[in-house]
Structures are given as structure tokens and as C-alpha cells.
N, C-alpha and C positions, 0 to 999 in steps of 0.2 A: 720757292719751295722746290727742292730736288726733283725730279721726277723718274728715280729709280723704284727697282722690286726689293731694295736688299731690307734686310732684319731687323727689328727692334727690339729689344727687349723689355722695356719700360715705354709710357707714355702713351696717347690717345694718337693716332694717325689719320691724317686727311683721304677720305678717299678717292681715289682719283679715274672717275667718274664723268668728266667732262663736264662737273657742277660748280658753283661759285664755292671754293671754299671760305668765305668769309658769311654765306648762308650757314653754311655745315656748321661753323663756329659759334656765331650766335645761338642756334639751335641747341647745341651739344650745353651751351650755357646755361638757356630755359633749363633745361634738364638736370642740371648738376643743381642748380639754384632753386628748383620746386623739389628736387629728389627727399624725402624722408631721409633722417639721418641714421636710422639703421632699418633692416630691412625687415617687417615682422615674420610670424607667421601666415602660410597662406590654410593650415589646416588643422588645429585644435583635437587632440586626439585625448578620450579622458576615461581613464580603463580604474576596476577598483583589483586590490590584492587579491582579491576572489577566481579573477579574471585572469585564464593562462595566457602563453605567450602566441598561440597561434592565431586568437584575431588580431592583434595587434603588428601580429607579420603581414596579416592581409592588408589591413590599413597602408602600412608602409610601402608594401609592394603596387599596391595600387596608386599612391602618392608619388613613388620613382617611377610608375609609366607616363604620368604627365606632369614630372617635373617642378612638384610642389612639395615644400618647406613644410614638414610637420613639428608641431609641438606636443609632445607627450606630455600628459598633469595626472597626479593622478587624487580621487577622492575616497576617501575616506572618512571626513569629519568637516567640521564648521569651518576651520582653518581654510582645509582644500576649496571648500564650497566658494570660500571667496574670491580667493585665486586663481578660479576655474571661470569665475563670471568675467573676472578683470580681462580675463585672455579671452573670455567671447568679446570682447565688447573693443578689441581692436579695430580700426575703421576698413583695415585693408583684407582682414580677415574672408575666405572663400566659403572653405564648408565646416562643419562640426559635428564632431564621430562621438556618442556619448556611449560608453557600456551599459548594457541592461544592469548589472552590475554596481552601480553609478550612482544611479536615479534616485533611491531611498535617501541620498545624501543632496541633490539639490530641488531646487523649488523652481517647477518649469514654468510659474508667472517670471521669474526671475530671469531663469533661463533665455525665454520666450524675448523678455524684455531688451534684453542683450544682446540678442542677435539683428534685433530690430534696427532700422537704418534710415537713413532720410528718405523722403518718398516714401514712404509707411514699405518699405521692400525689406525683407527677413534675408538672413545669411541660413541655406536649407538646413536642416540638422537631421543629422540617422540615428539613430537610436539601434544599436548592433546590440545582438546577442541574445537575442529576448530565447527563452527555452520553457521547458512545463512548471521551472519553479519559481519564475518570476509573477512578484504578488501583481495580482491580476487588477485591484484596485491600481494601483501604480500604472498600469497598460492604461487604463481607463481612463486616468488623469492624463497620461502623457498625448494618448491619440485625441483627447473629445470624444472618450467614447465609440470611433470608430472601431477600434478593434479590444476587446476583451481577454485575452488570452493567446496564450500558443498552447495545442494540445500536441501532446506525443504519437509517432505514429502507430498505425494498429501492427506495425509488423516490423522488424529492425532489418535492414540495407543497406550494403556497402554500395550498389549502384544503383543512382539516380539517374533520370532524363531531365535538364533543366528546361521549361520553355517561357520564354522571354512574352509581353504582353504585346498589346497594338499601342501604347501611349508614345509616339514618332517622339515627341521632346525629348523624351530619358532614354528611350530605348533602340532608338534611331533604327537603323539594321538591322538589327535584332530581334526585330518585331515577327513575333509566332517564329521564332526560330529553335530547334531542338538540340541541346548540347547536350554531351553527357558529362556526367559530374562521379567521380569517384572517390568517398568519403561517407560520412555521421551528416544525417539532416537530426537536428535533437527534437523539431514540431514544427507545425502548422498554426500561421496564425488566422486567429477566429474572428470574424467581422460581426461587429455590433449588430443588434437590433436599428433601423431604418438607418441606414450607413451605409454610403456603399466606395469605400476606400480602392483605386488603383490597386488593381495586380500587377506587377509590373516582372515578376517571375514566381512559379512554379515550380514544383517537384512532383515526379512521379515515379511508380514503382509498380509491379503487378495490379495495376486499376488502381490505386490509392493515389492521390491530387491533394497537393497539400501547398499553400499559398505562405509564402517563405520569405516574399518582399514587396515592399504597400508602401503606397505614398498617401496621405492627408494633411488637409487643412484643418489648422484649427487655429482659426479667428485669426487669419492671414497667416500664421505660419508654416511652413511648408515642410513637415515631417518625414522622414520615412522611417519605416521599421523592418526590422533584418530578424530572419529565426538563425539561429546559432547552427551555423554549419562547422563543421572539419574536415577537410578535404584530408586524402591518404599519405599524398605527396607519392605513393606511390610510381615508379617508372616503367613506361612500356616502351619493347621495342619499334613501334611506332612514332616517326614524329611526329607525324598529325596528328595520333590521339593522345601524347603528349603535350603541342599546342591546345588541343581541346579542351582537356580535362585541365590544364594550368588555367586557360580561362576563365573555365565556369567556376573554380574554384573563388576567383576572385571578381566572377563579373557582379554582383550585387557594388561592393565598393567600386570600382569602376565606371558603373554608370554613375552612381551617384556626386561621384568625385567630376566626373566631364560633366555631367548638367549643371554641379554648384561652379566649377571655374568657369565655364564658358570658354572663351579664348587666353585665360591666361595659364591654359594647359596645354602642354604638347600635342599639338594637330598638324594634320598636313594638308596644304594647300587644293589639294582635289583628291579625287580617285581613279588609280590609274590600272589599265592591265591588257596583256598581253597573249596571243597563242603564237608560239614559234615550233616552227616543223624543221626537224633536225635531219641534215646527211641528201634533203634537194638540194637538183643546179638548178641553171632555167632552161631546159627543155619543155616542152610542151604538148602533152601532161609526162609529169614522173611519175609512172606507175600509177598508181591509185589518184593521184594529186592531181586532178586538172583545173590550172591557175586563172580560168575564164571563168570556169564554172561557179571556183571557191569567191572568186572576186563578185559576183552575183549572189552570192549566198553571205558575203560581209557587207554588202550595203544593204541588203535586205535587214537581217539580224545583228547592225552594228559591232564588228570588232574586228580586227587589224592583225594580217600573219605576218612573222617572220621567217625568212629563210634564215637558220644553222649553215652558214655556206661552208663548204671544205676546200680550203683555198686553192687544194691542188689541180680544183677543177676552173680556175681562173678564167682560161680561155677557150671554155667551152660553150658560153652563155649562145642559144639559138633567139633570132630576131624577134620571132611574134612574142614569147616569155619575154625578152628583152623591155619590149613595148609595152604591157602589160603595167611593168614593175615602173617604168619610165614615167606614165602617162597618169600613175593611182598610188603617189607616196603616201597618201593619206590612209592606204590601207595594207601593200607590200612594203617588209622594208629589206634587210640583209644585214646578218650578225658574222661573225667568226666561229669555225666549230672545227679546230685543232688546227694541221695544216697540212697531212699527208693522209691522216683518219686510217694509219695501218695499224689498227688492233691499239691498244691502250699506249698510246704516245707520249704520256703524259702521264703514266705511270708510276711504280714505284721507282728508285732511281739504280736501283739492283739494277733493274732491266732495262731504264731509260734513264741514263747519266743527266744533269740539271745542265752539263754544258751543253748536249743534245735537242733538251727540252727547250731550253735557252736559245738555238739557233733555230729551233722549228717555229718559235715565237715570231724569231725576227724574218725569218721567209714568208711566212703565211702572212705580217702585214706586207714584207714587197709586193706579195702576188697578189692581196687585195687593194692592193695600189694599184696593180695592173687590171684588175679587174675594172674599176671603178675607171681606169683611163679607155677601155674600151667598150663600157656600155654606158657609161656616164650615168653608174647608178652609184651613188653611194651608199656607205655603207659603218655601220655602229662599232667602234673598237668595245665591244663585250664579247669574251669568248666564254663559249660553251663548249666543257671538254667532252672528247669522244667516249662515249661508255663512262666512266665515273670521275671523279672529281681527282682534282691532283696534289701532289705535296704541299706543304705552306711556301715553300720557297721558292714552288711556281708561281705564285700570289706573287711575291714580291717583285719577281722578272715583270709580272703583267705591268705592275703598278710602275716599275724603271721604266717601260715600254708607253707607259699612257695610256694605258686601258683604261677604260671607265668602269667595267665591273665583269665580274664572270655569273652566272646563273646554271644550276645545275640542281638535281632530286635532294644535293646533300652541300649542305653550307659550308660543314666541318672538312676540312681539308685532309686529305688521308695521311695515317698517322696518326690525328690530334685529335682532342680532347674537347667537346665543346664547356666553356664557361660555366663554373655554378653557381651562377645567377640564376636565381628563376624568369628573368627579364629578356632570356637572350632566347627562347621559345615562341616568345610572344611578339615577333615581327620577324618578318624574311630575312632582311636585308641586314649586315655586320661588318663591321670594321675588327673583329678582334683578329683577325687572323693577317699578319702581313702588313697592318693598316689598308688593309684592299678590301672593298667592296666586293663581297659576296652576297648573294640572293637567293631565295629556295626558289625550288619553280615544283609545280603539279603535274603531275604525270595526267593526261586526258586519257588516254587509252584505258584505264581503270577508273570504276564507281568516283566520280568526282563526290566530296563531303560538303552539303548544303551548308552544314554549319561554318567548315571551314571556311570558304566565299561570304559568310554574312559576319565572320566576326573580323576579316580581316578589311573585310569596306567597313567595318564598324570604327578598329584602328585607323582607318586609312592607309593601309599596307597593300601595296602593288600585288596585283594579284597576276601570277604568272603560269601559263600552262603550256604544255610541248607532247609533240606525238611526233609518230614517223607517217612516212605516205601509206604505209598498210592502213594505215588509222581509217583511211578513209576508202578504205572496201567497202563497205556497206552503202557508202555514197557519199558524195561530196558534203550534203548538211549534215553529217553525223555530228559536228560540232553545234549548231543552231542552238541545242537546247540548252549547253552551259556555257554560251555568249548572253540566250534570253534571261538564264539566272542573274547573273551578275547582275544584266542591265535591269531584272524585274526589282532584285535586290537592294543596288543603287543606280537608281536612274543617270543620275550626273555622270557616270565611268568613263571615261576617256581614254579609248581602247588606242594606242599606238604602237610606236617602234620602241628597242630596247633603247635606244637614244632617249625618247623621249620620256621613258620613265626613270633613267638615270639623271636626265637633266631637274627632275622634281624629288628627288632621291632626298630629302629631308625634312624637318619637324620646325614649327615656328610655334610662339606662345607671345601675347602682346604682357608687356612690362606693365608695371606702377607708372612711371614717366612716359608712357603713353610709345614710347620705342618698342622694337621689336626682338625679339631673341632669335638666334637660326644656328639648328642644330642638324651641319648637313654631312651625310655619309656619301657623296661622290666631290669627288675633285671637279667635274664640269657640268655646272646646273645652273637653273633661270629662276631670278627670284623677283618677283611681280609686284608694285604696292598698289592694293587694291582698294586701299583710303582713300577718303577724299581731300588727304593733305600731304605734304610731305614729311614723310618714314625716314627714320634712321635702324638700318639694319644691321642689328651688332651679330655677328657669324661666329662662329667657332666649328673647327673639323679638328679630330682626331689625328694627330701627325706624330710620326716616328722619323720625321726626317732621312730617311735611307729608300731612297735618295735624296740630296738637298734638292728643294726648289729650282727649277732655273726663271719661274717667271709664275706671276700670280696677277691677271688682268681682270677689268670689269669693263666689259664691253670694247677689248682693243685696248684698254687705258692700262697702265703698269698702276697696282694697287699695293698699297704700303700695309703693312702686316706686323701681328708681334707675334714671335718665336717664344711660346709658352714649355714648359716641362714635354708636357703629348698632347699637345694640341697647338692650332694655327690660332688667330685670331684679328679681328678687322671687322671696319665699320663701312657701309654702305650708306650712301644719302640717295634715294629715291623722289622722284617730283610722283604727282598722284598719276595713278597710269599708267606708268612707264617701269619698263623693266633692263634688271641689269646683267646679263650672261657672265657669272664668274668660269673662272677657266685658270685651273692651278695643272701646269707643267713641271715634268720631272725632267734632271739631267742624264742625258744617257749617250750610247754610242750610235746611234738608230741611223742606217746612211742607207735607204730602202733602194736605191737607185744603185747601188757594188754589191748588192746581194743575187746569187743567180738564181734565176727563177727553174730549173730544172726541174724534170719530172720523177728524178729518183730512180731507185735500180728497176731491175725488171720483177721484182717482188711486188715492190710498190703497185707499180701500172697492172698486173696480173691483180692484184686484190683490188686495185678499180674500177678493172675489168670485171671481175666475179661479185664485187659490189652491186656496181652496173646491172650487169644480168640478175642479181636479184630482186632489185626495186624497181626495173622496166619492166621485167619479162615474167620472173619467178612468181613476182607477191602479184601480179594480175588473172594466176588462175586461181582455182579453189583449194588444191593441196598445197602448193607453194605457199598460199594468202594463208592459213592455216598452219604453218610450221612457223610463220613468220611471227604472226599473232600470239602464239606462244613463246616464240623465243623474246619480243618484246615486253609482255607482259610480265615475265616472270625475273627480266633484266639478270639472268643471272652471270653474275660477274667471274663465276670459274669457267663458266662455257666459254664468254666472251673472251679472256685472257687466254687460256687455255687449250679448249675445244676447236676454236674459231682460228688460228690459223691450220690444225691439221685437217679442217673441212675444206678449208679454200687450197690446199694440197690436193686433196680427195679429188673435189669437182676438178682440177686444172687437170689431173691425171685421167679423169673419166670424158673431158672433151676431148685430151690426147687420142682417148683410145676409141672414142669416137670417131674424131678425124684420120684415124690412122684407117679404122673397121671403112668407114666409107671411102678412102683414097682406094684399099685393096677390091671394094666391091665395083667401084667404076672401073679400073682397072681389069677384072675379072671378064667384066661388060666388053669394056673393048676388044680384048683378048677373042672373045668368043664370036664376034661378029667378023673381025679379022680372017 
């Protein structure tokens, strides 16, 4: 068997892993050989003509977050009723969406019956849409009597406050968590006489509590019931309260959908997350920052900072900071954060040409090459631009260069448009742009959003946050309390470097044939089999091929691949335990070692200088720390482009005239004792 990286286009490929492939082979056999001969439904969706289109977008959009096969039926009469049963009563079937709407046409012993599965185990069913005019007998039948009706509320509101229950199975994260929701709640459902059915989310409004989603049993079957919401779809200029309210619009289906698959819905492997502090070197302390301190304050309150390093400060790294970062990778690590960091570099291309942007790429990793050769720390190819994000065709240089991802306040690239998908909201991390991994990150220095942190450990979406060294005027634990969220939130979090949440940077779902799906948004990531047998893991990445491949390895090993439309694709064989480091490289001109490392004109060094002075010197009194805090907080990006070099002119001409006021006064001095 060959054992190159080159292309395929057709056919199954060995992977080459260092495993027998004549195991792989067998294996891949069982599997073609037990596989079903076509693939069913994973999700039964059964709406009547009564029934508009917007629950049934919810269905769907909750169905494409984890990656599950729905079948639309719809009923209306005896016909559908039977056809509706035949399609619950598939073996492979996960959950089943009935409209209130529905129900008067089929017969829930029937229903009931169908869903029913060996090991007396039910496939769960929701029951969507129920409102004030659905026959209240029908509610009664359907729950056992748990719930009775849905009443309308005493007052009509376009905003609600969602809060999620304590039941940890469905509601995982979420639990007593507050979203807000913006849209039509149509009622509140009403719980039986001695019944006491799961709340599992809420609605509130001016003191009004109105219970909108309930789970019951009835006589093992495992029900839930939904009150008919309509979200606005409304847009705000917020993306976090656009992440939010796209949520809560759809979190009823959502949980329901993750607790009926289980794993055979898009999840990710743990929860990961991140504080990185942008525009430190390692001196010790930077301004507000001190790195003995912070380091005593991350083992106490679990969680892991990054330095933002700005490359131009390569070789300025002081020893005891050195030692520090050297001696505690488990909790410092060091990113890229532009590579001159003179005012927006990275810019529009008016003012920063792409061949420019392009060569500050390629300096900034020679210099953090030389960094890394002289404190022997390394360090994460993710760059963090200076001040805001950059065109899309700096994405693409990253990804020629082998970056692993960029993270910044804004994912959408300047210039561009984000996707209207409603799906491209609802996690950080994207490939649309460049085919490069981009990430949102949180600003800390502003009211962090509880709900934000519980619904994105709910996804499983890297939770990432960044401040400057003012941040920590107040004192070095000013961070303590939203590392203690996260970790009260979800305990498991696994606070590290940007390395190592790029390396877990995608989504897995276990197959019908007992294989694995992997759907991964970085080029260089670990993927784990935590079976206790040996996994075949089928991969797929989004690929624009620009640039071609030069090399696509699994652990060192050259790994064989197929060249799909826009995507890569390839199979991994894993023994239990053991894990495989893929690691896809681009072709490029990268020769870090003929790139000079120079320090740039005396503009440059002057605004490193006056940098300098403001994060050592300035941001440590109380007026300084105070101008700064504002200027951070409100990130405004006309100041920054704008404002901010004729300030660092300002200050460079008021030390001139400083130094000049003091040379004439010592002079004076002398003169006069003379």
C-alpha cells in the first residue's frame, strides 16, 4: 500500500495510523455488512394544515444543531393516521414532534404503542403547540391527566424571561438559568389535580409565571408538552443578545432533541475555555498584571491565562516572568496578537495593503520563532488582531501560513456579511469565512452574561474571554468570580491554552454501525476513543483547497484522504484509549529563518514606547487607570484608528517639551552657581 498524502477521489482509504490495516478492513466489512440498507429517519415531525410554518422551522433548526434526519408527515385523516404510525414504529427512530394540532386525528394507545421498543424503553415524544384552544379532554388523554389545559396569559408580551428547571438529565446547564426570549408565549400549561409533572422551563413577565414545558410519564411513556411559542426573529445590534434570544427561541426543542438522541447528536467531546490578556510581554508585573500573583489566584479558582503576545516585543522577555510561564504550562500559555501592534495593522486595505498585512504575518511568526528560541516557551499559532478584526483575505493568508484559528469580540470579518443561517449564531467558532477558523471571544472587562456561559457549556462551545492589564486594577482576583461561574456552571471545564481548545475544535455523534462521525472545524486537533473497543472515525472538514494540502498526518503517519466538492474526508481506526493528533498542513512560501527580524522605523518604536508607558506607568495611577478603563470599555474604534495616533504625536511632543523645559532648567542651575 502506497504510503503517500496525495488525493482520491472515489473509494474508502486506509488510514495510516500505525494500525494493522488488514484489522481496519475487516472491521470496515462488519459494518458495510450489518449497515441497514437505507438510512431512516432519526426524527418524525407530524404538523396538521392548521399548523403555520414557524414551529416546524423550530423543529428543523433544532434538528440541523445536532445533525439529525427529519421526516415531515403530515395528518389530517385516517390515511395519514396510519402512516404516521408506520413511521413511529421505525427501529432506529430517536424522538417524535407531534403538533397539538395532530392529536384529534391519532389514537395515543396507538401512538404510545409505536414508540414502544424492546426492553419496555419508549422513543420520548413532545407534543408541540398546545395553546388556549386546544380541547382540554385531548391534554388529558394525552398527558394521564397530568396536565389539563394551557390558559392564556393575564396580560399580552412581546418579552419574556425564560427560566430553565433543576432536572440535570434534560436540562443539563441550564438548570435555573435566566434567558430572555423575544416573541408570543400563547399559555401556560395547567397541572392536574395530584400530579406533579416536571417543569422543565418557564416564562415570566411582570410577576406573571407561566410553565410552557413539562415532562410526564404515562405508563412508561415519556411525554413532554410544549405551550406554543413565536419567537420575533427580530435583530439586535447585539450579538450576544442575538445568540440569546435565538436560543431561547428554540431551547424547548433542543433539550428535547439532545435528551431523545443521546450521543447520536452533535456533541463535543468536553468543555473547554479560556481568559487571554492582550498587548502583555513578560515583564514582571505589566502594569496592573502581576504573573505570581495571577498564577496563585488560577490554581486557587481553576482557569488558565493567555498572553496576546505582540511579536515585536520578541526579545524583551525578563527572567523571573520567563520562569513563571516555563515552570506552570498548565496554566500560562502565549498566542500571537498582530506583529508591530502600530494602530490597526490589519486593517482596511485602503490603509493597510494585503501585501503588507501579508508580510507582518510572515515577520511576526519569524519573531515568535525567535521568541520561543530564547525562552523556550512556546507558543499557539492563533492570532488575535490588534483593535478589531480583519478583512477575509487576511483569514486566508492565516490559513496559507498555518494558523490554527484567529479569536476576536467579532467572527465576521470586516467588510462581510455573516450567513443567514440562523445556526451560524449559535456557536463561536466558523469556517465560513476563508475556510479559517474564526472564534468569538468575551470581553471580561464588561458585565459578563450568566446565561451566555450556561448555554454555551450547554452546546459545548469553548467559552473564551480577554481583558487588558487595566482589567486588573481593582486587583489581581477580579477575574475569580467568572472562572467560579463557568466551573460552578460546568464543573468538568477544562480551562487551557488557545492550542488546546483548537486542538478539540469539533463535533462527534456515534453512527447506527456503532462508528463514529467527526465534524472538525480546525486543521490541527486530538481525537480520543473513549470506548472500550476499537472506533473507526469517519472525519470530514470543510475545505476550499486554496491552498492545496501539502501534507495531512495522523500522529506523524501520512494519512490518505478523499478530495470531496468543500470538504476533506478520511477514516481513522483508533484501539480503545488511545488517541490520534491529526494535523492537515498548507503549501506555502514560509522560510522564517530569511525573514529580518527588525524593529521597524522610529514611529514604530516611539508608539512601543508610548504603549509601554502607558500600561507600566500610566494605567497604575488612578487618573491614568481611569482614562484607560474607559477607553477600553467603550472599544471605540474611531478613537482607535483615528484619535490614537494623533495622541501618541501629542504625548511624544509633550515629553519633547518636557525634556527640553528640564535640560534649560538644569542648565539655568548650573549657570547660576557658576
Amino acid at each position: 500500500m502506497p504510503s503517500t498524502d496525495s488525493t482520491h477521489s472515489t473509494g474508502k482509504h486506509f488510514p495510516r495510523s500505525g494500525k494493522n490495516p488488514l484489522t481496519y478492513l475487516l472491521l470496515l466489512f462488519l459494518n458495510l455488512l450489518f449497515l441497514p440498507p437505507c438510512q431512516g429517519a432519526d426524527v418524525v415531525s407530524v404538523t396538521s394544515p392548521r399548523d403555520g410554518q414557524t414551529a416546524e422551522a423550530r423543529t428543523e433548526l433544532a434538528s440541523q444543531l445536532y445533525g439529525l434526519n427529519v421526516q415531515a408527515m403530515n395528518a389530517a385523516g385516517i390515511d395519514d393516521a396510519r402512516k404516521v404510525i408506520d413511521a413511529l414504529g421505525q427501529p432506529d427512530l430517536l424522538a417524535a414532534i407531534i403538533s397539538a394540532n395532530s392529536l384529534p386525528y391519532l389514537d395515543e394507545r396507538r401512538v404510545f404503542s409505536a414508540l414502544l421498543r424492546s426492553g419496555r424503553k419508549s422513543v420520548p415524544l413532545l407534543i408541540a403547540g398546545l395553546d388556549p384552544e386546544t380541547d382540554q379532554r385531548v391534554v388529558r388523554r394525552w398527558s394521564g391527566g397530568a396536565v389539563t389545559g394551557c390558559n392564556s396569559p393575564a396580560h399580552e408580551s412581546d418579552d419574556w424571561n425564560f427560566t430553565a428547571g433543576d432536572q440535570q438529565e434534560i436540562v443539563r446547564e441550564l438548570a435555573e438559568i435566566e434567558m430572555p426570549f423575544r416573541g408570543k408565549v400563547a399559555c401556560g400549561l395547567v397541572r392536574g389535580q395530584n400530579s406533579n409533572p416536571q417543569s422543565l422551563l418557564e416564562a415570566s413577565d411582570r410577576g406573571e409565571r407561566l410553565h410552557i414545558f413539562m415532562d410526564v410519564a404515562v405508563d412508561g411513556q415519556s411525554v413532554f408538552l410544549l405551550a406554543n411559542i413565536i419567537p420575533s426573529g427580530e435583530a439586535s445590534t447585539s450579538a450576544t443578545l442575538n445568540f440569546l434570544r435565538g436560543f431561547s427561541g428554540v431551547a424547548p426543542e433542543a433539550m428535547y432533541l439532545r435528551y431523545a438522541a443521546g450521543d447520536r447528536a452533535w456533541h463535543t467531546t468536553g468543555h473547554y475555555a479560556n481568559l487571554t490578556v492582550d498587548d502583555a510581554w513578560l515583564t514582571e508585573p505589566f502594569g496592573n498584571l502581576d504573573y505570581a500573583g495571577l498564577l496563585k489566584e488560577m490554581e486557587k479558582h481553576n482557569f488558565h491565562t493567555t498572553i496576546a503576545f505582540i511579536p515585536w516585543n520578541y526579545d524583551r522577555s525578563e527572567p523571573d516572568a520567563v520562569a513563571l510561564f516555563r515552570e506552570h504550562p498548565e496554566r500560562f500559555s502565549v498566542c500571537i496578537h498582530g506583529n508591530n501592534h502600530d494602530h490597526r495593522e490589519f486593517g482596511e486595505y485602503s490603509a493597510e495593503p494585503l501585501d503588507g498585512q501579508t508580510a507582518n504575518i510572515k515577520q511576526a511568526l519569524a519573531r515568535m520563532e525567535q521568541f520561543t528560541r530564547l525562552t523556550q516557551i512556546p507558543y499557539d499559532r492563533v492570532m488575535v488582531f490588534p483593535h478589531a478584526v480583519a478583512p477575509v483575505e487576511t483569514f486566508a493568508v492565516l490559513k496559507e501560513y498555518n494558523f490554527r484559528a484567529t479569536t476576536n469580540s467579532e467572527s465576521v470579518p470586516l467588510g462581510s456579511r455573516p450567513p443567514a443561517s440562523p445556526l451560524f449564531s449559535f456557536r463561536p467558532e466558523t469556517l465560513e469565512f476563508a475556510n479559517f477558523a474564526s472564534i468569538f471571544r468575551y470581553s471580561a472587562e464588561v458585565p459578563v452574561s450568566h446565561a451566555a456561559i450556561a448555554i454555551n457549556a450547554y452546546l459545548g462551545s469553548p467559552i473564551l474571554f480577554y481583558a487588558h492589564e487595566g482589567y486588573f486594577h481593582p486587583g489581581i482576583g477580579v477575574f475569580n468570580a467568572i472562572a467560579d461561574e463557568v466551573n460552578r456552571i460546568e464543573p468538568q471545564t477544562i480551562w487551557g491554552s488557545l492550542g488546546s481548545v483548537t486542538e478539540h475544535l469539533y463535533l462527534i455523534r456515534s453512527r447506527r454501525d456503532q462508528t463514529i462521525d467527526v465534524l472538525s472545524y480546525s486543521s490541527d486537533f486530538v481525537l480520543t476513543n473513549s470506548e472500550g473497543k476499537t472506533a473507526v472515525f469517519h472525519v470530514r472538514k470543510s475545505e476550499n483547497f486554496m491552498p492545496d494540502l501539502a501534507s495531512l498526518t495522523v500522529n506523524g503517519n501520512p494519512q490518505r484522504y478523499e478530495k470531496l466538492k468543500n470538504e476533506i474526508a478520511f477514516d481513522v481506526l483508533l484501539e480503545p484509549g488511545s488517541s490520534g493528533h491529526v494535523r492537515i498542513l498548507y503549501a506555502n512560501d514560509l522560510q522564517t529563518s530569511n525573514i529580518p527580524l527588525s524593529k521597524g522605523g522610529l514611529e514604530v518604536r516611539l508608539l512601543r514606547w508610548a504603549s509601554d508607558f502607558r500600561d507600566l506607568k500610566l494605567s497604575r495611577s488612578r487618573i491614568g487607570w481611569l482614562l484607560m478603563d474607559f477607553y477600553y470599555r467603550n472599544h471605540l474604534d474611531g478613537v482607535e484608528r483615528n484619535l490614537e495616533p494623533w495622541a501618541l504625536r501629542l504625548l511624544l511632543v509633550m515629553v519633547a517639551f518636557a525634556a527640553l523645559w528640564r535640560f534649560r532648567t538644569v542648565k539655568k542651575s548650573v549657570a547660576g552657581r557658576e
